[in-house]
N, C-alpha and C positions, 0 to 999 in steps of 0.2 A: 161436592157441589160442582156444578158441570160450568166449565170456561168454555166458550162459541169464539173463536175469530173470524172474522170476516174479509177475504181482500176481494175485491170487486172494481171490473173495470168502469167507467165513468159512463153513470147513467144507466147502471144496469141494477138500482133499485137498493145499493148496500145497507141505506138508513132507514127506508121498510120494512123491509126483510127484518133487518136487527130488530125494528119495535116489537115488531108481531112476536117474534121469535124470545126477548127479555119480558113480554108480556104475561107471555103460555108459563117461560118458566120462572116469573116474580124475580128476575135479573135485572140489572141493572146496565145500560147503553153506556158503553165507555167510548165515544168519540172528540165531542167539543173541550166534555171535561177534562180527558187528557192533557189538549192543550192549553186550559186555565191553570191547570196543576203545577205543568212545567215552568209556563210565565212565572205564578207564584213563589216557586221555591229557587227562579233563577232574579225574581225581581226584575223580569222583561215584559215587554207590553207583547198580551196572545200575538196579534198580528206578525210580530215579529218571530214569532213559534210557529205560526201557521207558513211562515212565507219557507222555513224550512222544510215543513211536514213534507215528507215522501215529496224531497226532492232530491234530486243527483247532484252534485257538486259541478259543475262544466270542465272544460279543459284548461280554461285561464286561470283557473282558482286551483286547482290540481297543479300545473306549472308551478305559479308562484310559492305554493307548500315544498313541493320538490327541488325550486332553485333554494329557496332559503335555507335545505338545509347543504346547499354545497357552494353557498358564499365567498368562501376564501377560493376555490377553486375558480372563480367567473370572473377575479380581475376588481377591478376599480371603477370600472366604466359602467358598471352595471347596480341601479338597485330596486330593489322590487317596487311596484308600487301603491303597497300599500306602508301606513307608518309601521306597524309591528307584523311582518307577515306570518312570526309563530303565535299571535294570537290568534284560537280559533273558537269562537266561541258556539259556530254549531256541531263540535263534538259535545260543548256540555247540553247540548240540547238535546242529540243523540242520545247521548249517556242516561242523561237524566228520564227522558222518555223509556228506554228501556228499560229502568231503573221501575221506574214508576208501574209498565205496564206487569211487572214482575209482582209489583207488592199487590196490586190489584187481581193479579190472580192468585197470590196466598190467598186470599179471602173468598176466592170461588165466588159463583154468580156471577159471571159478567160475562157479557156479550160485546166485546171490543173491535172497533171497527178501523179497517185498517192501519193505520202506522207502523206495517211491518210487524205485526203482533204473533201474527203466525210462525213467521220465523223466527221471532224472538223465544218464543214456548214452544220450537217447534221438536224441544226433548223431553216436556215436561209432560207428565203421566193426566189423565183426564182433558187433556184438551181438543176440543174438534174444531179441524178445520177445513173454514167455506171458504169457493172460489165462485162468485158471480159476475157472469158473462152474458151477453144479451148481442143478436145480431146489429150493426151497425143503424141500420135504417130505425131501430125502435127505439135505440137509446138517443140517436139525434133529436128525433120524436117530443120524445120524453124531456130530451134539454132545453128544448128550443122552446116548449109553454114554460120549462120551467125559469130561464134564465132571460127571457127576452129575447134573444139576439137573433140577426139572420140565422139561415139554414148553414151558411157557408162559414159565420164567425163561430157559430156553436161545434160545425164538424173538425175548425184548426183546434178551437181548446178540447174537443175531449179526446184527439190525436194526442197533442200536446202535453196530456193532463195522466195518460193513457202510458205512454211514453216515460213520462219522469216518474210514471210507479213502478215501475220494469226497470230502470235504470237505478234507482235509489236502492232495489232491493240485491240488485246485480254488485254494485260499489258495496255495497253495508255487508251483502253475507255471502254473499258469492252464488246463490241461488236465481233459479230463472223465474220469475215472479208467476206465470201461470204455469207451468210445469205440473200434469197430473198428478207425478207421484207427490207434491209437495202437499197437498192437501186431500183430505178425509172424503169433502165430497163437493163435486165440479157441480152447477147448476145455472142451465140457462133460461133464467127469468122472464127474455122475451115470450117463450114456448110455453114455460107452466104457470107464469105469473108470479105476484109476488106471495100469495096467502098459500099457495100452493109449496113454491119454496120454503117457506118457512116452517110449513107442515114435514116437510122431507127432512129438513133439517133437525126437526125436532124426533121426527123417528129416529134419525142418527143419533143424536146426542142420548136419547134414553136404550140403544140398543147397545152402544160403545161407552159408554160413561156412566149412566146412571143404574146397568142392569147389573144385579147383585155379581158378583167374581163366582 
C-alpha cells in the first residue's frame, strides 16, 4: 500500500494536491489528525502541538539547554530562566509525532502532509516523496483570498512560515528541506496546477510503489 509525503512551501497548494491525490488512491490525509493524535496521547491541547509543528527551536531556548547542562561550571551568579530548564517538553512532541507518523505508515495508505514525514521515512521501502513549490507572486495570490490579510502581512508570514520549515528540518535531521535529491518528485503547482500535480504524482507513485517488482 503506497505512503505519499508531502513537504510544500506555504501556499503552494499542499492540502489540494493531498485530497485529489488520497482521493484517486481511497488514502487517507494525515495532516490535522496528526496533530490531534499527539495532543491526545500527550493529554495537551492541539494548539499547543500546532504552535510546535515544524518549528525550529531559536537561539534563546537552544542557550538555555546548553547553559543547563554546564551549571556548575557558570558560577552562582547565574540562573536560567526558566524554573526547570531540563524540562523539555517539545521533544515529547517531537518523539511522539514521529513515533506516530511511523505507525501510520505500517498501515500503508496515507497521504501525510508535512511534519517532517519525508524525512522521517525517508529509509523506509515504498514511500514517495513530494516537494511543492510555486513562484512567489502565486502563492501570495493564493494566501491573501485565502487568509485575509494585506499583500504585505501575507508575504512576512509565508517568508516566515517558509523559513521555520527549512530550519525545523535543518535542527531535526540535518537535511536541507528542499534539496532535490531529498525527494522523489519536485513540482511547481503554480505552472501545472493543482489536478495536474496530483495526476503526476499519482503516476509516480504507481510507477515506483505500486508496480509489480
Amino acid at each position: 500500500m503506497p505512503i505519499v509525503t508531502i513537504s510544500r512551501q506555504y501556499g503552494a497548494g499542499g492540502s489540494s494536491v493531498a485530497g485529489i491525490v488520497a482521493a484517486e488512491l481511497g488514502a487517507e490525509v494525515v495532516d490535522k489528525k496528526l496533530i490531534e493524535e499527539v495532543a491526545g496521547r500527550l493529554s495537551i491541547r492541539p494548539s499547543d502541538v500546532e504552535a510546535e509543528s515544524e518549528r525550529p527551536r531559536n537561539l534563546l531556548e537552544r542557550l538555555v539547554r546548553s547553559f543547563s547542562t554546564l551549571e556548575p561550571a557558570m558560577g552562582s551568579g547565574w540562573s536560567p530562566p526558566y524554573p526547570d530548564p531540563l524540562f523539555d517538553p517539545r521533544q515529547d512532541i517531537i518523539h511522539l509525532t514521529e513515533q506516530i507518523i511511523g505507525e501510520m505508515a505500517d498501515g500503508g495508505n496515507v497521504v501525510v502532509i508535512g511534519r517532517g514525514a519525508g524525512f522521517v521515512l525517508r529509509d523506509r521501502p515504498g514511500v514517495f516523496r513530494v516537494f511543492l513549490r510555486a513562484p512567489e507572486e502565486v502563492r501570495v495570490k493564493t494566501l491573501v483570498a485565502r487568509l485575509g490579510l494585506s499583500e504585505a502581512e501575507t508575504r512576512r508570514k509565508m517568508h516566515e512560515t517558509d523559513s521555520n520549515r527549512a530550519a525545523y528540518i535543518k535542527q531535526l535531521y540535518g537535511r536541507d528541506w528542499c534539496d532535490v535529491d531529498e525527494h522523489d518528485l519536485i513540482l511547481n503547482t503554480g505552472r501545472v496546477g493543482y489536478q495536474t500535480a496530483a495526476q503526476m504524482i499519482l503516476c509516480g507513485v504507481r510507477d515506483r510503489v505500486l508496480a509489480p517488482a
